[in-house]
PAZAPA-4460 file (N, C-alpha, C; in steps of 0.05 Angstrom, whole numbers, plus 32768, in hexadecimal, padded with zeros to 4 digits):
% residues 79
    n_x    n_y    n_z   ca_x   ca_y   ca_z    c_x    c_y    c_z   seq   type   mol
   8899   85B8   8318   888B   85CD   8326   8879   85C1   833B     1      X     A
   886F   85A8   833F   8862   85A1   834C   886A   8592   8367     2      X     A
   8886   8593   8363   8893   858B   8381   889F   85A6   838E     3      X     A
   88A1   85BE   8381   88A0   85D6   8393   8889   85E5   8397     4      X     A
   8873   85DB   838F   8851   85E1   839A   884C   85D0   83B0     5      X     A
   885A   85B4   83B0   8857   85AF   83CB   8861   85AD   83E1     6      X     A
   8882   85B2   83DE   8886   85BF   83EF   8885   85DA   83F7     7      X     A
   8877   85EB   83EC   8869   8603   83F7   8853   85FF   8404     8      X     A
   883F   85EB   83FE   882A   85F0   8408   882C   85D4   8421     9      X     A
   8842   85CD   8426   8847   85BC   8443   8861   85D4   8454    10      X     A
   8866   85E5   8448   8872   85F6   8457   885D   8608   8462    11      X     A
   8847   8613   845A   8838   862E   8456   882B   8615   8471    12      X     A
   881B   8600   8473   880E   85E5   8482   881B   85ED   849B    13      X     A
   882D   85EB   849E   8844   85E3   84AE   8846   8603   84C6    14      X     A
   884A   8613   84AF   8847   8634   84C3   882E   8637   84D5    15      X     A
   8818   8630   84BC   87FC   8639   84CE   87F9   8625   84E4    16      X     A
   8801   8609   84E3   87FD   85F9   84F8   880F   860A   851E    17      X     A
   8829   8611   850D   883B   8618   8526   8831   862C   852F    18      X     A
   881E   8647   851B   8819   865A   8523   87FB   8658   8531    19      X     A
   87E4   8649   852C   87D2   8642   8538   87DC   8637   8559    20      X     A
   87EA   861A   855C   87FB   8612   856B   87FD   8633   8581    21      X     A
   880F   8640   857A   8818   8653   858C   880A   865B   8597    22      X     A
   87F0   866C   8588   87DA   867A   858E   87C7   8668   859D    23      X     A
   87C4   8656   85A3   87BC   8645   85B5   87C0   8637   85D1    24      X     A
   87DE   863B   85CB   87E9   863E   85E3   87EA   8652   85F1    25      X     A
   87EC   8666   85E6   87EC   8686   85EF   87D5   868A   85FF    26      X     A
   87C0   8682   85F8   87A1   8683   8600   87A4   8672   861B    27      X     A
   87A3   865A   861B   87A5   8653   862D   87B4   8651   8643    28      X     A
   87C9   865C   8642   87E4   8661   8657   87D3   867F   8660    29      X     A
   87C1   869B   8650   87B9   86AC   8656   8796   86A7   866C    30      X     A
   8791   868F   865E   8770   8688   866E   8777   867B   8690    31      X     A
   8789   8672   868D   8791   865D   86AE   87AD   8663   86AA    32      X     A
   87B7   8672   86BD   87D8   867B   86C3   87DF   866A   86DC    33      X     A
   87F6   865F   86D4   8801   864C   86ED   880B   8660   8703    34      X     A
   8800   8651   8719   8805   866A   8738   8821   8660   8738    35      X     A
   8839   866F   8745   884D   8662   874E   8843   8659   876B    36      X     A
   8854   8649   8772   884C   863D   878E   8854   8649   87A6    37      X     A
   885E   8668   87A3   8862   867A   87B9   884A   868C   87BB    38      X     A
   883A   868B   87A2   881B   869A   87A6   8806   8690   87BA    39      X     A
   87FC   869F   87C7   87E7   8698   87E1   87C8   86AC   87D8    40      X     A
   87B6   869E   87D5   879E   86B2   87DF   87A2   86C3   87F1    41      X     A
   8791   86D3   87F9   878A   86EA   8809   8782   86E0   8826    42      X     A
   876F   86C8   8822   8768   86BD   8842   8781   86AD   884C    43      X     A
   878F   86A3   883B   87A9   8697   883F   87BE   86A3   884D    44      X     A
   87BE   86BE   8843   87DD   86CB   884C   87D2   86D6   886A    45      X     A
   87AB   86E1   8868   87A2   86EC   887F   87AF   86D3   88A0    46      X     A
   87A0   86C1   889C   87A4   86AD   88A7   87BD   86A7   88B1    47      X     A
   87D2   86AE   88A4   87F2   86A8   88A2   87F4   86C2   88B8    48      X     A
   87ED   86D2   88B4   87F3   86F2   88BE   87E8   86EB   88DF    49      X     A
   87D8   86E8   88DF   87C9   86DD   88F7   87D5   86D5   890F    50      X     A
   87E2   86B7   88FE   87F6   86A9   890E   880D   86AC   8913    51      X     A
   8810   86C6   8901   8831   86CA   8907   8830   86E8   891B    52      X     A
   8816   86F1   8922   880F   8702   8938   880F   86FA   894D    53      X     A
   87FE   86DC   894C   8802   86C8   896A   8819   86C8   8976    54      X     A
   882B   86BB   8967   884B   86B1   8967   8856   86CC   896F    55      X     A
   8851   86E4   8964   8863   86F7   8973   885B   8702   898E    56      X     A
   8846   86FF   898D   8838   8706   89A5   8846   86F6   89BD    57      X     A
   8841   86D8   89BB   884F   86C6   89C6   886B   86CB   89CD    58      X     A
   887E   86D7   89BB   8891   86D5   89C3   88A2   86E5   89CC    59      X     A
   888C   8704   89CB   8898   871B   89D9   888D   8713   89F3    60      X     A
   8876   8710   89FE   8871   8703   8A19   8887   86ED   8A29    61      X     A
   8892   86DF   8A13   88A2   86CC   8A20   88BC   86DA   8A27    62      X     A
   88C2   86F0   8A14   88DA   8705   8A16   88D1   8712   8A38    63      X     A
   88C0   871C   8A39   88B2   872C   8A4F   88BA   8722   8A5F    64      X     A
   88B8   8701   8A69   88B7   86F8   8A7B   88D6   86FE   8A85    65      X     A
   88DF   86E7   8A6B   88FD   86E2   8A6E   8912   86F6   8A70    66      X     A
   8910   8716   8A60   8920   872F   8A62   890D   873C   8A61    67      X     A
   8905   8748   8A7D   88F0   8759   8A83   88F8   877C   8A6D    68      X     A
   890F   8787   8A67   891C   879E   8A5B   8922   8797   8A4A    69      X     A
   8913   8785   8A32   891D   877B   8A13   8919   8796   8A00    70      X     A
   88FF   879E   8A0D   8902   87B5   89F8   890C   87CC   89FB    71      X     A
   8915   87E2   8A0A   8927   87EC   8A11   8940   87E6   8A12    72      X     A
   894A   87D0   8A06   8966   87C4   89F9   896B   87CA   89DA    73      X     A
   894A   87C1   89D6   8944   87BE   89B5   8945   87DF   89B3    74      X     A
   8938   87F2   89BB   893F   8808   89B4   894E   8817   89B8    75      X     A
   8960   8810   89CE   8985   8820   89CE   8993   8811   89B5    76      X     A
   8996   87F7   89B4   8997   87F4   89A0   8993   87F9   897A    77      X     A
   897E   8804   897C   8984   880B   895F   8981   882B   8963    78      X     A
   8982   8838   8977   898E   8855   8975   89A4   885A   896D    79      X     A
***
């Protein structure tokens, strides 16, 4: 009887460890969540937005120059 008392009570050892274990991980994966690396702050994406207003700006001007009637193309076009 006393080698199936202990392996009960290194089985019963064994659960609370894995189940402690889990619940600990759980916690901490819930306290600090890994960002994926396509996440941006707010001043980040602002900033991004910014420059990609420059750039268009820039390059409808450069259109302007180059095809004075780009946009009146662009909108027979998708009529």
């Amino acid at each position: 009887m006393d080698v199936f008392e202990f392996i009960i009570s290194i089985v019963a050892l064994v659960l609370i460890f894995v189940t402690l274990w889990i619940i600990l991980l759980r916690k901490r994966r819930n306290d600090s969540p890994i960002q994926p690396e396509g996440q941006y702050d707010l001043d980040e994406l602002s900033r991004m937005a910014e420059s990609m207003g420059d750039r268009i700006g820039t390059l409808e001007s450069i259109l302007d120059a180059e095809v004075p009637d780009w946009r009146e193309q662009l909108e027979r076009g998708s009529q």
